[in-house]
VEXDREN-870346 format. One record per residue (C-alpha): residue number from 1; x, y, z. Coordinates in steps of 0.05 Angstrom, whole numbers. Layout:
<nodes>
+-----+--------+--------+--------+
| num |      u |      v |      w |
+-----+--------+--------+--------+
| NUM |      X |      Y |      Z |
...
+-----+--------+--------+--------+
</nodes>
This chain:
<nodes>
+-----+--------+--------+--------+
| num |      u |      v |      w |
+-----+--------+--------+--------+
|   1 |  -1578 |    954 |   -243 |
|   2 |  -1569 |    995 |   -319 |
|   3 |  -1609 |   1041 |   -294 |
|   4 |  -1576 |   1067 |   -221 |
|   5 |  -1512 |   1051 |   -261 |
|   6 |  -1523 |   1104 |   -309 |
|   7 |  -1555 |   1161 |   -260 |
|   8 |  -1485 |   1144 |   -222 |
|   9 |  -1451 |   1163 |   -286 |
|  10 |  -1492 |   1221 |   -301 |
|  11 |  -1487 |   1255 |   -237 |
|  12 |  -1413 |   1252 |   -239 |
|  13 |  -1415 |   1278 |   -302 |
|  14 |  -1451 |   1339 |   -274 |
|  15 |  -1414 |   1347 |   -208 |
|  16 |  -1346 |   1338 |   -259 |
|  17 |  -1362 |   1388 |   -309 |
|  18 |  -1373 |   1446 |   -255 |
|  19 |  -1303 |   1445 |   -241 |
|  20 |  -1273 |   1438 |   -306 |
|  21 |  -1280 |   1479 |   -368 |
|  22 |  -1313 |   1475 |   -441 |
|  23 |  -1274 |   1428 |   -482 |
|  24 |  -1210 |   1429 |   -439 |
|  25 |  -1205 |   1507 |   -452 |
|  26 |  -1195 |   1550 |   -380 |
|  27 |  -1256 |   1601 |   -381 |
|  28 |  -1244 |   1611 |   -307 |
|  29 |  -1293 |   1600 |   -252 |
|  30 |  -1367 |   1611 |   -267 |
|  31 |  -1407 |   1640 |   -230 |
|  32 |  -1361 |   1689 |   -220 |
|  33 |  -1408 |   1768 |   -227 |
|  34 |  -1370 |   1829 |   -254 |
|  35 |  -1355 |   1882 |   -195 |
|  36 |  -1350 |   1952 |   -203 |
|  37 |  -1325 |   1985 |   -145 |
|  38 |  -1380 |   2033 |   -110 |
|  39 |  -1352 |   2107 |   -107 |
|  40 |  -1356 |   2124 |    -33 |
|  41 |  -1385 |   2185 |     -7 |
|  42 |  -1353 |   2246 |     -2 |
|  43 |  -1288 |   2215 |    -26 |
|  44 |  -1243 |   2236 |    -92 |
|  45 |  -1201 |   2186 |   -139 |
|  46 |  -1121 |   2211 |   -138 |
|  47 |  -1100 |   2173 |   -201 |
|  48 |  -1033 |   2127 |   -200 |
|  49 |   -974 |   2166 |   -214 |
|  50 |   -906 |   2192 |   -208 |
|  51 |   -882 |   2252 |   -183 |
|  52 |   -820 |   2289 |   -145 |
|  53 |   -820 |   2287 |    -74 |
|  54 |   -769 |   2336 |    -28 |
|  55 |   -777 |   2413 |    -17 |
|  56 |   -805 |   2458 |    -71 |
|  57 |   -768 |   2512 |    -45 |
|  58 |   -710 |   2526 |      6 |
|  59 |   -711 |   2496 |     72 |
|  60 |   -725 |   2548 |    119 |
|  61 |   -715 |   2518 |    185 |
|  62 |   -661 |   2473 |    162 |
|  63 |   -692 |   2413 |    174 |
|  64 |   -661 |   2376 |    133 |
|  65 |   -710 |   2322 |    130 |
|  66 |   -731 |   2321 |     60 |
|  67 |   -693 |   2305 |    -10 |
|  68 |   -721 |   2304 |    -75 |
|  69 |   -732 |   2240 |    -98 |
|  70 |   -778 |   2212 |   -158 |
|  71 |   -840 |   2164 |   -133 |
|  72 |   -893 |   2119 |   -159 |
|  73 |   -958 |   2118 |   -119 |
|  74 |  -1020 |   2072 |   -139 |
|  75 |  -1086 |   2090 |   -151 |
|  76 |  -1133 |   2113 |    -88 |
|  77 |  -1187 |   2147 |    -55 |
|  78 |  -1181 |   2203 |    -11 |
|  79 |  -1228 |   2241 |     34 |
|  80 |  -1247 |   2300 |     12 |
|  81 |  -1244 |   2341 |     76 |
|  82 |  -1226 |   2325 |    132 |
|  83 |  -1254 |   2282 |    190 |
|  84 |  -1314 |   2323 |    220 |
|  85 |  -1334 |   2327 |    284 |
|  86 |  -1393 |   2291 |    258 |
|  87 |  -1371 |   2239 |    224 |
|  88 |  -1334 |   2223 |    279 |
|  89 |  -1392 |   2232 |    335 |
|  90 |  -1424 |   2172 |    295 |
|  91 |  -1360 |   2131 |    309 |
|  92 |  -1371 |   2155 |    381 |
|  93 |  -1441 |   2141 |    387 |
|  94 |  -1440 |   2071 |    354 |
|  95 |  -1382 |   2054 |    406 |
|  96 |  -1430 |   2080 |    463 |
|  97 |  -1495 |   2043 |    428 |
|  98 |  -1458 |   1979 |    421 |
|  99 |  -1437 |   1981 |    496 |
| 100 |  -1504 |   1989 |    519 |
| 101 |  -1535 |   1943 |    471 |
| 102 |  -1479 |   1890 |    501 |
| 103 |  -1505 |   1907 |    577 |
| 104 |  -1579 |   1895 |    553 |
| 105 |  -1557 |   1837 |    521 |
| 106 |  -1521 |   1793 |    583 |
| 107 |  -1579 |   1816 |    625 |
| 108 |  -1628 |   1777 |    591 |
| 109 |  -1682 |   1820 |    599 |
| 110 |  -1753 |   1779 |    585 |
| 111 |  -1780 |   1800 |    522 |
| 112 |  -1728 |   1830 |    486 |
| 113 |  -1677 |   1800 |    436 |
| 114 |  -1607 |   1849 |    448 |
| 115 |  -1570 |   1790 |    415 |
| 116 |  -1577 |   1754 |    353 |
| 117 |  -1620 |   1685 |    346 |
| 118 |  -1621 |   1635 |    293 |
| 119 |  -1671 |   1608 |    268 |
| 120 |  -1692 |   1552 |    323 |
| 121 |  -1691 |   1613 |    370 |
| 122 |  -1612 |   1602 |    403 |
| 123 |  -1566 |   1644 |    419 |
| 124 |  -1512 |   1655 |    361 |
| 125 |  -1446 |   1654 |    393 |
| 126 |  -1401 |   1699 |    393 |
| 127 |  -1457 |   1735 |    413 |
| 128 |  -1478 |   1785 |    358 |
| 129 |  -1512 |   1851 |    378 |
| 130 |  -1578 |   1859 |    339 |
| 131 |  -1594 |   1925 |    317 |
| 132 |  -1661 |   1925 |    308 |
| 133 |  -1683 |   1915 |    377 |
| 134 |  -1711 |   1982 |    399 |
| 135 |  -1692 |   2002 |    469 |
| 136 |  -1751 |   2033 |    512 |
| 137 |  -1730 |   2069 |    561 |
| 138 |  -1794 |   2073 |    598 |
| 139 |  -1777 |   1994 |    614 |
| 140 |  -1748 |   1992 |    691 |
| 141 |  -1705 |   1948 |    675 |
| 142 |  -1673 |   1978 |    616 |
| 143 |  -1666 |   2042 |    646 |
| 144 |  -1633 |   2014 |    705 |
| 145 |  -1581 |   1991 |    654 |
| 146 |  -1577 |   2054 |    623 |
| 147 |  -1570 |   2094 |    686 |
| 148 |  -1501 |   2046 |    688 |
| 149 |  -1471 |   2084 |    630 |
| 150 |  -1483 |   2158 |    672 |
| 151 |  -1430 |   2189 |    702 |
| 152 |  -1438 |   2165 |    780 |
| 153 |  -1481 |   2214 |    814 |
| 154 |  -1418 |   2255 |    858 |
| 155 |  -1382 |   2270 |    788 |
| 156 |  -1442 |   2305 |    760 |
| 157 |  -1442 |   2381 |    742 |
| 158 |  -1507 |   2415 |    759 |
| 159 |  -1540 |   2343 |    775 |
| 160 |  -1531 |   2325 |    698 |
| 161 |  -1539 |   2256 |    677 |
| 162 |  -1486 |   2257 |    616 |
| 163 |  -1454 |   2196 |    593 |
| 164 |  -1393 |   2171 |    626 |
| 165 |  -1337 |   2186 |    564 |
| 166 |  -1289 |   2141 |    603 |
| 167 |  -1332 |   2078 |    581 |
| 168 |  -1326 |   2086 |    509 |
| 169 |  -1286 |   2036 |    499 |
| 170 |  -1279 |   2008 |    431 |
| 171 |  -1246 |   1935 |    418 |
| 172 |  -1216 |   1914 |    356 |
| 173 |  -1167 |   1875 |    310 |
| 174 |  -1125 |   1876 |    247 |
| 175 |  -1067 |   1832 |    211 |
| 176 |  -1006 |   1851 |    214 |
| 177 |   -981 |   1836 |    147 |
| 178 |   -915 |   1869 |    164 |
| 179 |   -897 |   1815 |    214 |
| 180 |   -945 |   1753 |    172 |
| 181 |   -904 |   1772 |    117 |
| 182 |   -830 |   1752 |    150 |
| 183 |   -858 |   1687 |    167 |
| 184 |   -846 |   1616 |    135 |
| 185 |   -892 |   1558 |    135 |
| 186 |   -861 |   1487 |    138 |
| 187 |   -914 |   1449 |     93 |
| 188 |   -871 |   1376 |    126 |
| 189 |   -886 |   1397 |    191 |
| 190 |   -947 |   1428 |    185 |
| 191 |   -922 |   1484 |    227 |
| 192 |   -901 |   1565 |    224 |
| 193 |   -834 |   1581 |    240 |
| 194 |   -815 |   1649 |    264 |
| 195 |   -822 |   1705 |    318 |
| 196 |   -881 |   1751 |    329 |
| 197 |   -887 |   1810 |    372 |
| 198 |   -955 |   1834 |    402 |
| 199 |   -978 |   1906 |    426 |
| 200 |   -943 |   1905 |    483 |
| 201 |   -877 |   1882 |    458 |
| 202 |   -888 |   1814 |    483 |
| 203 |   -849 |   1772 |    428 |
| 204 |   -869 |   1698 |    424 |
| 205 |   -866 |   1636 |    367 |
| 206 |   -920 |   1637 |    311 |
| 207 |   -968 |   1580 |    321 |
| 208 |  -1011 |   1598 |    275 |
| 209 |  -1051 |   1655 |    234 |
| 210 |  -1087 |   1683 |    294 |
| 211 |  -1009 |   1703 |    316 |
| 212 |  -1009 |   1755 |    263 |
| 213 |  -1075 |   1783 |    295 |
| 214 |  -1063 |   1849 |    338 |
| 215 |  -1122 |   1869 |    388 |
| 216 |  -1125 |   1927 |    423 |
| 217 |  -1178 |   1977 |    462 |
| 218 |  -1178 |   2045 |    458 |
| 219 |  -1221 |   2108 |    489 |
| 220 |  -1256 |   2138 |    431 |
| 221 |  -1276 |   2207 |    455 |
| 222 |  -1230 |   2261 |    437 |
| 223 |  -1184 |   2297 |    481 |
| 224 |  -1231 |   2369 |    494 |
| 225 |  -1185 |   2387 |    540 |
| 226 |  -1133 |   2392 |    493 |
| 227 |  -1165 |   2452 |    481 |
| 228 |  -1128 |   2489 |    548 |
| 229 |  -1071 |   2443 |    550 |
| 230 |  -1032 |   2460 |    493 |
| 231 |  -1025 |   2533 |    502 |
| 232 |   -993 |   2565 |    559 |
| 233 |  -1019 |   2627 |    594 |
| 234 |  -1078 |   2623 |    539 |
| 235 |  -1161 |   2622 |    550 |
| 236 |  -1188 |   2576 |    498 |
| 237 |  -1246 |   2551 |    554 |
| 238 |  -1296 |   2552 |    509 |
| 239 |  -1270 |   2508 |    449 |
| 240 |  -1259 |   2465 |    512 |
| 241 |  -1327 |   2449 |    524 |
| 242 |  -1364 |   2462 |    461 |
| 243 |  -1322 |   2449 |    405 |
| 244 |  -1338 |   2377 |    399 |
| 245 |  -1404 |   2360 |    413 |
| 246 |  -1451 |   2437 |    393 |
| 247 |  -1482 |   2429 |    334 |
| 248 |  -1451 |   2497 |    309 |
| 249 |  -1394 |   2460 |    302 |
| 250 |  -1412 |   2392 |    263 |
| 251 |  -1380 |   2411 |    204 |
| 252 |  -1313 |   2433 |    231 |
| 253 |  -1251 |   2376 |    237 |
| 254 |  -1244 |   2339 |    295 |
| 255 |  -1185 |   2348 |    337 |
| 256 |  -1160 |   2318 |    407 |
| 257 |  -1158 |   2251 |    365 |
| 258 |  -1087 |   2221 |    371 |
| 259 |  -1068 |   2172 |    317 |
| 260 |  -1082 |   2107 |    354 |
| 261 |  -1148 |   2131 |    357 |
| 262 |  -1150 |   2157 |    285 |
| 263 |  -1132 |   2081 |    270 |
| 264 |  -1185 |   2056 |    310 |
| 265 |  -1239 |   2094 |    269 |
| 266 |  -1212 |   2068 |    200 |
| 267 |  -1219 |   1999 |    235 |
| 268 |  -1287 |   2012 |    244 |
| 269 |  -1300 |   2051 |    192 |
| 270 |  -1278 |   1988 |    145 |
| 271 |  -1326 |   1937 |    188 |
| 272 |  -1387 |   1988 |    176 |
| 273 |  -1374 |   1994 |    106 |
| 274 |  -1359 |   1911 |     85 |
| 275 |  -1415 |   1886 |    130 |
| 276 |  -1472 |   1932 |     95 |
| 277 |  -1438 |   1915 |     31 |
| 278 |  -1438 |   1834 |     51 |
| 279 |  -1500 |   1844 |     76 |
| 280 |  -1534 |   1852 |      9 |
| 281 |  -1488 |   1798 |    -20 |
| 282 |  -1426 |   1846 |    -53 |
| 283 |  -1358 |   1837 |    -41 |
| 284 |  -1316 |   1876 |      4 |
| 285 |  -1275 |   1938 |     -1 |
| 286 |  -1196 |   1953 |     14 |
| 287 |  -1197 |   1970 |     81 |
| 288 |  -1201 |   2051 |    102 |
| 289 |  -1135 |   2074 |    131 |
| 290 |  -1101 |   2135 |    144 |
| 291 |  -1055 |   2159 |     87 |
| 292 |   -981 |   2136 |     65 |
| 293 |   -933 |   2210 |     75 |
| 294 |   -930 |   2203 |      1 |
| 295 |   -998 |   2190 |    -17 |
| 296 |  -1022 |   2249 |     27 |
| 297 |   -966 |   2299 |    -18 |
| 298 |   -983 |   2280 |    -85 |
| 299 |  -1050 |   2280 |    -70 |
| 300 |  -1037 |   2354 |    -41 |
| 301 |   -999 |   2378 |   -104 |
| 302 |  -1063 |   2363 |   -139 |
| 303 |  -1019 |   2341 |   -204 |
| 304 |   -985 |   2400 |   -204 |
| 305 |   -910 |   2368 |   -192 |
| 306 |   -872 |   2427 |   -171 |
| 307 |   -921 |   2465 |   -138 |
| 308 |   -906 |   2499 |    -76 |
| 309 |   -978 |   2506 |    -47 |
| 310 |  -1040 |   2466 |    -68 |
| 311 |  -1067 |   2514 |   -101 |
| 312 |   -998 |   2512 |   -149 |
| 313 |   -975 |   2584 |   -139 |
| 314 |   -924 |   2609 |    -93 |
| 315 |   -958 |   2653 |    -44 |
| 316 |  -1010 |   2650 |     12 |
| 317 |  -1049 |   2703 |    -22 |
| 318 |  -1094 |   2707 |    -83 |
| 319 |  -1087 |   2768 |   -135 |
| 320 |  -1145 |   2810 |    -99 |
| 321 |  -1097 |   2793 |    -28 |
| 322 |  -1148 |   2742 |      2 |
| 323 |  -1115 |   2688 |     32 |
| 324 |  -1114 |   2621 |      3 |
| 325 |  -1117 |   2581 |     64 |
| 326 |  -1131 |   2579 |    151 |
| 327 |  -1071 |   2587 |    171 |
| 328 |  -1022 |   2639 |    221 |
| 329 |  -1008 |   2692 |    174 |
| 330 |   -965 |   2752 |    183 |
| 331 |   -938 |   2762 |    268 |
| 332 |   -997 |   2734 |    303 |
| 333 |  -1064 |   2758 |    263 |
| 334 |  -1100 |   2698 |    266 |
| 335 |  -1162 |   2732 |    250 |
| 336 |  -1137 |   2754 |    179 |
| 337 |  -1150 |   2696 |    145 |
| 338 |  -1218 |   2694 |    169 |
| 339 |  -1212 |   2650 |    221 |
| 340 |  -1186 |   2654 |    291 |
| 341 |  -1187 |   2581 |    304 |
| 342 |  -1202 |   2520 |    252 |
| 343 |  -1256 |   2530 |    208 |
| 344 |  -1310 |   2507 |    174 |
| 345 |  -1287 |   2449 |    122 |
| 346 |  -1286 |   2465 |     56 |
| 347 |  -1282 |   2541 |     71 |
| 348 |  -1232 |   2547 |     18 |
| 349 |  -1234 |   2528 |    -61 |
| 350 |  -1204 |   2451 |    -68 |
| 351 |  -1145 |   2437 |   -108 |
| 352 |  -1138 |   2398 |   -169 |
| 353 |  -1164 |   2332 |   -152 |
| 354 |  -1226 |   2362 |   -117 |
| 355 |  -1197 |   2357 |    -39 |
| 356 |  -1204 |   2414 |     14 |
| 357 |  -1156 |   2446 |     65 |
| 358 |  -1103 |   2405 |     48 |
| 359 |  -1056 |   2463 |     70 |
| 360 |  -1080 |   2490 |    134 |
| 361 |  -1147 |   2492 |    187 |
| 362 |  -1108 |   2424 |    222 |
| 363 |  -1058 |   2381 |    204 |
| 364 |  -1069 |   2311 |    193 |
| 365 |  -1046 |   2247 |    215 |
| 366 |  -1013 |   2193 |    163 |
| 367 |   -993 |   2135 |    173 |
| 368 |   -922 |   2136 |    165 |
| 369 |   -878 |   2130 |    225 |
| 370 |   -826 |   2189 |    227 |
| 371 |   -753 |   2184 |    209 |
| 372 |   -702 |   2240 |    174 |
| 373 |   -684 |   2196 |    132 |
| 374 |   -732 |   2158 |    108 |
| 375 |   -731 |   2192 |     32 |
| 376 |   -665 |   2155 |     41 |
| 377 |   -681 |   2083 |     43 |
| 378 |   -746 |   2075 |     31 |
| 379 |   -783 |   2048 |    -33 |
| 380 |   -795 |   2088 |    -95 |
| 381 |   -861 |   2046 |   -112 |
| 382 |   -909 |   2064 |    -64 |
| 383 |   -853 |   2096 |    -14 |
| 384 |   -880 |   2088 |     64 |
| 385 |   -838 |   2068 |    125 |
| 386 |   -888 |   2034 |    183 |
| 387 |   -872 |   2024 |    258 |
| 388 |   -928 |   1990 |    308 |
| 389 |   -894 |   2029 |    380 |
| 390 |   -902 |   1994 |    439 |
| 391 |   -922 |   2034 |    509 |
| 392 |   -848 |   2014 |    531 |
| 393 |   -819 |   2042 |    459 |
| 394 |   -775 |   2109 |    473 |
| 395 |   -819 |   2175 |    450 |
| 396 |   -778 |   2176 |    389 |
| 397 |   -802 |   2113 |    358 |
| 398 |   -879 |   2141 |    369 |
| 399 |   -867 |   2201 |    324 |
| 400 |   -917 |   2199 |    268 |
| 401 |   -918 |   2242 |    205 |
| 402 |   -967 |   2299 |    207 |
| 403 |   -980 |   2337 |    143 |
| 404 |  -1012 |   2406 |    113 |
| 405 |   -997 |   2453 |    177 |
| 406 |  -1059 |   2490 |    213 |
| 407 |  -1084 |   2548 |    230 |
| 408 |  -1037 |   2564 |    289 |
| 409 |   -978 |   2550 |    236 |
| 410 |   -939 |   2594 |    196 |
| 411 |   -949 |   2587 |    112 |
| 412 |   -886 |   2545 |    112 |
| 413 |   -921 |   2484 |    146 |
| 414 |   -971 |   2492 |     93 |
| 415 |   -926 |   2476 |     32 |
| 416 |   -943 |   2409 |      0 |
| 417 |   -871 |   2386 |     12 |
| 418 |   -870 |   2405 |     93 |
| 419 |   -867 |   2355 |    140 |
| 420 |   -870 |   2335 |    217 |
| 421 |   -887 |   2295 |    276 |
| 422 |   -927 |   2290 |    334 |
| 423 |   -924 |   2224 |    390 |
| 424 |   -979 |   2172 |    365 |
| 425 |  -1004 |   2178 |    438 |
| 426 |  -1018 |   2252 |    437 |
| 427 |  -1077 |   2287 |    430 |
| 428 |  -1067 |   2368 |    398 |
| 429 |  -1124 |   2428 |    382 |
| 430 |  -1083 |   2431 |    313 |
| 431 |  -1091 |   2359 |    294 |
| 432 |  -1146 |   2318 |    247 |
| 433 |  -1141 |   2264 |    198 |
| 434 |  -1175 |   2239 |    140 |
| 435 |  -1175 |   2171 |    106 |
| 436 |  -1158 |   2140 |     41 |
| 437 |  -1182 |   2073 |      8 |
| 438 |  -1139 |   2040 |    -43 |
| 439 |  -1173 |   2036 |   -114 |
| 440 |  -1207 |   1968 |   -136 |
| 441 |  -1199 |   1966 |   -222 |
| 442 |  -1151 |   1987 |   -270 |
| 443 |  -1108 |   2046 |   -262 |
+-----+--------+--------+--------+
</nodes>
């Protein structure tokens, strides 16, 4: 009986002195591994700082919209071009791969695993698509699934098989922390108290974290046709229908992408990044996003405060009379900056902080809803003022801030303190995006 009494004593011990610390003194979890945030590819850190926001010069067009006003913004990285045509064909094809791979998968084709298994050979559910299952098309029965993802034989050109765009579907999720954040939990009751509205402007009580969870689906494949549709009495036919998917163009942003789609791909383009990361046993990243209207100027002015271009000088010229950026210059010579349409990123030298064409070739998306006054009331730590529109919203609470102008703009777009909107629904030939990621460390 000594004996089992002291193993009892010893083991709890043990199992004791793994939650507390060396002689009563907190030396924090152990365990716990240093992390050192990986730099992410083709990304550049915008150090915290301060700087004045509002025009640099007069306002023009009396807009009216701006004010100068002194900011903080944290630490973050930022894209340094934009979105590529690409980079965002890889969003596109994953979305398409996944799709098929799902089809495979409920058909249950004998001798193929389209869906993970653990280890005694089941099903894991949810089901979970596994990658590594090749798919041979000279299978029957595959092909017969793939020939579902074709565009039905009477909407073929020329008797093409191309795949059916209008399937791209891509379903996904994020918190609202907005909304989470208004809530109050009664730890009596054991129950949330408060409202939440949903995507569709459905408002019901909170019953629980999953309340705070928005889903939503969205086509992935950019608008081409925007190509025709946004200027009158104009032949842009063949941007139409090679602009996106030719290989001449890889490098060149992607456009036709409103911003609910924009948000879509930093959905996914947070998923692809954490689960390689947890998949070799790291922690996560902040999630990929588009840009705050303030992050996107200071990171424009390069550090240069005042600046009224990127590039810190006050004209749209260099001393030999290149131009500095893609843009409209002069009464219609599109051609004079090089370029008749966008061009290639990173055409033109980067400001400061290493980023390219952040005046001109296409505007870009943030994520900042639109409002004249929002220098007004909004916060000078971190300044952004968010809106989640539902379809039944009025167009005016859509209106998202683009920034940078593009190259059917005039050089006043392009000044680092410029701004307007386009309808989160809309899809324009003169509008891109990149991302940001907020910094993991010490500023």
């Amino acid at each position: 009986m000594k004996k089992i009494f002291l193993l009892v004593v010893t083991v709890t011990i043990i199992l004791s002195g793994c939650s507390s610390s060396y002689n009563g003194e907190l030396t924090g979890v152990p365990g716990r591994k240093a992390f050192s945030e990986p730099e992410p590819f083709e990304m550049a850190l915008i150090p915290a700082g301060s700087f004045t926001t509002g025009p640099s010069e007069q306002d023009a067009m009396y807009q009216m919209n701006t004010l100068s006003k002194t900011v903080t913004v944290d630490a973050f990285w930022m894209d340094q071009t934009e979105i590529t045509n690409n980079k965002y064909r890889q969003f596109v094809y994953w979305v398409r791969d996944s799709i098929l791979r799902t089809k495979l998968g409920e058909e249950g084709i004998e001798g193929y695993e389209f869906f993970r298994v653990d280890e005694e050979g089941n099903l894991i559910e949810p089901n979970i698509i596994n990658w590594e299952e090749k798919i041979d098309i000279r299978d029957e029965n595959i092909l017969a699934v793939v020939e579902t993802m074709y565009y039905p034989p009477q909407e073929r050109f020329n008797n093409r098989k191309e795949y059916d765009t209008r399937l791209l579907n891509y379903s996904y999720s994020w918190v609202d922390y907005q909304q989470a954040a208004k809530a109050k939990y009664n730890f009596k009751d054991g129950k949330y108290e408060g409202k939440v509205t949903n995507l569709e402007g459905v408002e019901s009580d909170v019953v629980d974290r999953s309340s705070y969870i928005m889903k939503d689906v969205v086509n992935v494949y950019p608008d081409t046709l925007c190509w025709i549709r946004d200027f009158t009495y104009s032949y842009n036919d063949p941007m139409a229908t090679l602009y996106f998917w030719h290989p001449s163009y890889d490098n060149y942003p992607v456009v036709g992408v409103s911003w609910i789609q924009a948000r879509a791909f930093s959905v996914w383009r947070t998923e692809f990044m954490n689960n390689d990361l947890r998949s070799q046993g790291l922690p996560g990243v902040h999630d990929y996003r588009l840009p705050l209207e303030t992050e996107w100027e200071f990171a424009a002015r390069g550090g240069l405060d005042l600046s009224m271009y990127p590039w810190g000088g006050p004209y749209a010229r260099n001393y030999e009379g290149c131009f500095l950026a893609n843009f409209k210059p002069l009464r219609g010579n599109y051609i004079d900056d090089g370029s008749v349409y966008s061009a290639r990123v990173a055409s033109y030298e980067p400001n400061e902080y290493g980023l390219y064409d952040m005046s001109g070739n296409v505007a870009e998306w943030t994520i900042t809803a639109f409002h004249q006054s929002s220098y007004a009331f909004t916060h000078d730590l971190n300044p952004n003022y968010e809106y989640n529109a539902r379809p039944d919203d009025p167009p005016v609470m859509k209106r998202k801030v683009i920034r940078g102008g593009s190259w059917k703009d005039i050089s006043y777009y392009l000044q680092t303190s410029s701004r307007d909107f386009e309808y989160q629904d809309t899809t324009k030939a003169y509008i891109g995006f990149r991302n940001v990621r907020s910094y993991i460390g010490v500023n």
